[in-house]
C-alpha positions as CSV (number, residue, x, y, z in Angstrom):
1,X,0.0,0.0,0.0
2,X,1.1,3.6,-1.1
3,X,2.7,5.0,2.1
4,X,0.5,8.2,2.0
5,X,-2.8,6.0,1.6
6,X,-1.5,4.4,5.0
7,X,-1.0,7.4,7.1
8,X,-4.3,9.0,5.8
9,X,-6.1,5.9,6.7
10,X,-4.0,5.8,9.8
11,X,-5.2,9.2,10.7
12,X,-9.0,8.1,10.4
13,X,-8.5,5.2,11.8
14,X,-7.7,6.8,15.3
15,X,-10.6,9.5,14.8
16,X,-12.6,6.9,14.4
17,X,-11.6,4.6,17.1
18,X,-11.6,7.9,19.3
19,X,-15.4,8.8,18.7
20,X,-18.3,7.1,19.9
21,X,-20.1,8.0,16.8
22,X,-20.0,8.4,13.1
23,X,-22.7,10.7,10.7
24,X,-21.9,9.5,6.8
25,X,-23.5,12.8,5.2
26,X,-24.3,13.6,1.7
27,X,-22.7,16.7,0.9
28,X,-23.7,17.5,-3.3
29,X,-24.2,20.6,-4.3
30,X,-23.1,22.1,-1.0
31,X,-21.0,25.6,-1.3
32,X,-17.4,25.6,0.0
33,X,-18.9,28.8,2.2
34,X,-21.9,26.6,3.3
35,X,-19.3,23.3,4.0
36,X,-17.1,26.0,6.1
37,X,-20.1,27.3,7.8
38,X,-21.2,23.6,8.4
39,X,-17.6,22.7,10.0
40,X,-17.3,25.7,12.4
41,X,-20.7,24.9,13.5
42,X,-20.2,21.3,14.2
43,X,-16.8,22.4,15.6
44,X,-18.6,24.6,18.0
45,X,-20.6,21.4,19.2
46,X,-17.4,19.2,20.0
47,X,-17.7,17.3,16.5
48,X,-15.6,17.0,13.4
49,X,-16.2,17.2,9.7
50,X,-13.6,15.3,7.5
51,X,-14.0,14.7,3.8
52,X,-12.2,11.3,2.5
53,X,-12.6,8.6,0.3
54,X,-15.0,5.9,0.3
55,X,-12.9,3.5,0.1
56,X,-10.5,4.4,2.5
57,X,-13.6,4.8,5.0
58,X,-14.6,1.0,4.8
59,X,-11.0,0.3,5.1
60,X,-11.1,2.0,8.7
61,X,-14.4,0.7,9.5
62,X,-13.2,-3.0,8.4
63,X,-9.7,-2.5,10.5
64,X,-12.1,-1.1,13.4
65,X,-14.2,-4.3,13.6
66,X,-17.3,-2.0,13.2
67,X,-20.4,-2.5,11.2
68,X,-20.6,-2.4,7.1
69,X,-22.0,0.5,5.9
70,X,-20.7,0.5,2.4
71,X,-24.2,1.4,1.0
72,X,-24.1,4.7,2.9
73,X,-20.9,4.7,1.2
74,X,-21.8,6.1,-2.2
75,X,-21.2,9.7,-4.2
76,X,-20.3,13.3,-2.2
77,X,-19.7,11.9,1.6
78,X,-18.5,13.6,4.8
79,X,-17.7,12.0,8.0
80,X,-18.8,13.4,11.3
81,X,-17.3,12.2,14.4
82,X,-16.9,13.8,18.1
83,X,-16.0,12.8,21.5
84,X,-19.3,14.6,22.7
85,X,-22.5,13.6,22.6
86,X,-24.0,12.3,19.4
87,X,-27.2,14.7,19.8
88,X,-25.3,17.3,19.5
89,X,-24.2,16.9,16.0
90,X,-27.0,15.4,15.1
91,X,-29.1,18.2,15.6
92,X,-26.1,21.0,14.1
93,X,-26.7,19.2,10.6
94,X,-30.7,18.9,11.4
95,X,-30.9,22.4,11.9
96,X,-28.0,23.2,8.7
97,X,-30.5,20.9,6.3
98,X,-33.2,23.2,7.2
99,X,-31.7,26.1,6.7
100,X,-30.2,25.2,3.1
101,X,-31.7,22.2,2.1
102,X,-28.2,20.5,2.7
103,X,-26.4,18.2,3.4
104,X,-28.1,14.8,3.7
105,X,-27.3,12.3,7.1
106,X,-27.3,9.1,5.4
107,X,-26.2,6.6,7.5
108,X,-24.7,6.6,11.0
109,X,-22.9,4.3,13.6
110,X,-23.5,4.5,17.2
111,X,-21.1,2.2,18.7
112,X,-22.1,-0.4,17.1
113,X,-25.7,-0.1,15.9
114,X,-26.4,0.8,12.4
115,X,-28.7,3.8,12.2
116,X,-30.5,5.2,9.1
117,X,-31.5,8.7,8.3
118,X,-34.8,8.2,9.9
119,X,-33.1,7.8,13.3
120,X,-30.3,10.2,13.0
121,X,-33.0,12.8,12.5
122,X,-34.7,11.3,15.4
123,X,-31.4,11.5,17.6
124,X,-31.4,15.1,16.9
125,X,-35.1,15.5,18.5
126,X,-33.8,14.5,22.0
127,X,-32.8,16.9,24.4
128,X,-29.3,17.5,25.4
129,X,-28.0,15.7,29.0
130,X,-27.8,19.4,30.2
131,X,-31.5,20.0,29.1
132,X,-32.7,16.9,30.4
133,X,-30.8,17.3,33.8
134,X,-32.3,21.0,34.0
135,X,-35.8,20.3,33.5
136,X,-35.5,17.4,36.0
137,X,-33.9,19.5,38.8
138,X,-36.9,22.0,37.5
139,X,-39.7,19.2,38.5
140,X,-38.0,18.6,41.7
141,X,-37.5,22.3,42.8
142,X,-40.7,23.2,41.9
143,X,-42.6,21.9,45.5
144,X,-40.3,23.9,47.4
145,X,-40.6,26.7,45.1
146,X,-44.4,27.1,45.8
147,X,-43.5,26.4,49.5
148,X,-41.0,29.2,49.4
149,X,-43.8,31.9,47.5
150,X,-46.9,31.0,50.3
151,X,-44.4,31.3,53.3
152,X,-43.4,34.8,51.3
153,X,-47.0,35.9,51.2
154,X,-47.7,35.0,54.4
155,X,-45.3,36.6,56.0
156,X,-44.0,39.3,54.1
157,X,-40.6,41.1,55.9
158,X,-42.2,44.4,54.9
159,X,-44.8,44.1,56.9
160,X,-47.2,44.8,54.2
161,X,-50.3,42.0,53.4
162,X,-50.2,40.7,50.0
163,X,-53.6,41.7,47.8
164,X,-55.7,38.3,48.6
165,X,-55.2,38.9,52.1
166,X,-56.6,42.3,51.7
167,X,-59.3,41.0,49.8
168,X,-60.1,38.3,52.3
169,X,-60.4,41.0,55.4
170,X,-61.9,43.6,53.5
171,X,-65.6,41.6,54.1
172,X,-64.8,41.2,57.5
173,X,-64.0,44.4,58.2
174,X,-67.3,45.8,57.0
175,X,-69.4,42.8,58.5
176,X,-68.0,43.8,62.2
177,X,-70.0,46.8,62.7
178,X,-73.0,45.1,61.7
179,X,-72.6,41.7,63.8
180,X,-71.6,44.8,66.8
181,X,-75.2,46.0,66.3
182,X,-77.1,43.2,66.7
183,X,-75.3,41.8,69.3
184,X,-76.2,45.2,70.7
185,X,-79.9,45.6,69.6
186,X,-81.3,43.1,72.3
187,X,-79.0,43.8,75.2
188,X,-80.9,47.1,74.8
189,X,-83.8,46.1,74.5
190,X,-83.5,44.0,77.7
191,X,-82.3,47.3,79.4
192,X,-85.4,48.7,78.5
């Protein structure tokens, strides 16, 4: 094998080996602004974009003991892999294909299970771990929360009584006067 096959190979070999994923996308009729724009965002997200050949991908994937995938393996491909989360990446190219149409996510390995476009897209639906780990620390907060707001308007440090307490005297102020008078009506007539 030509020696600069072997270090290119070499080189994807470890990326691969390196990332718990891989995105195969279909990159035709892409611009090279739009591919640029499509790396620096997937860079942003902890992922890598890497243009190779075909063959040299099912070479790595063969040495790497890792699924065949060769019929993803066809035309304009791009290989995404990361050492974050999958979702991630998934949802960068998502969101890029609705923006411009482009580029395709054909075929994917996570570990070891084949995924197909279908479920990439799917991946990219699901919530971050940071997302996921907010809105459950949200759901368990959210009892002391309301604790926290009733002991507030009960016992305000201001001294001042919130509006439904207000409310709630205001009828029993005004009844007082009235229950005071007939408690007072037949004491005088008694007197009398």
């Amino acid at each position: 094998m030509n020696p600069d096959k072997k270090i290119i190979i070499n080189g994807l070999l470890d990326r691969v080996n390196a990332s718990p994923y891989l995105i195969v996308i279909d990159y035709t009729g892409l611009t090279v602004k739009q591919f640029t724009e499509l790396r620096n965002r997937l860079d942003a997200g902890g992922a890598r974009c890497t243009v190779a050949k075909n063959s040299y991908m099912r070479k790595v994937l063969t040495e790497a003991g890792l699924p065949d995938i060769g019929e993803g393996l066809v035309g304009q491909t791009a290989f995404v892999m990361g050492d974050s989360e999958v979702f991630a990446a998934a949802k960068v190219i998502k969101n890029f294909e609705k923006e411009f149409k482009k580029p395709e996510m054909k075929i994917g390995l996570l570990g070891n299970a084949v995924l197909d476009g279908a479920k990439l897209k799917a991946i990219a639906d699901i919530p971050s771990r940071e997302a996921v780990l907010s809105q459950l620390l949200g759901t368990i907060l959210e009892p002391a929360s309301m604790i926290a707001r009733v002991i507030k308007n009960k016992f305000d440090p201001e001294g001042e009584s919130s509006p439904k307490e207000e409310e709630a005297s205001a009828p029993a102020a005004e009844a007082a006067p009235v229950a005071q008078e007939a408690a007072a009506a037949p004491a005088e007539a008694a007197a009398e």
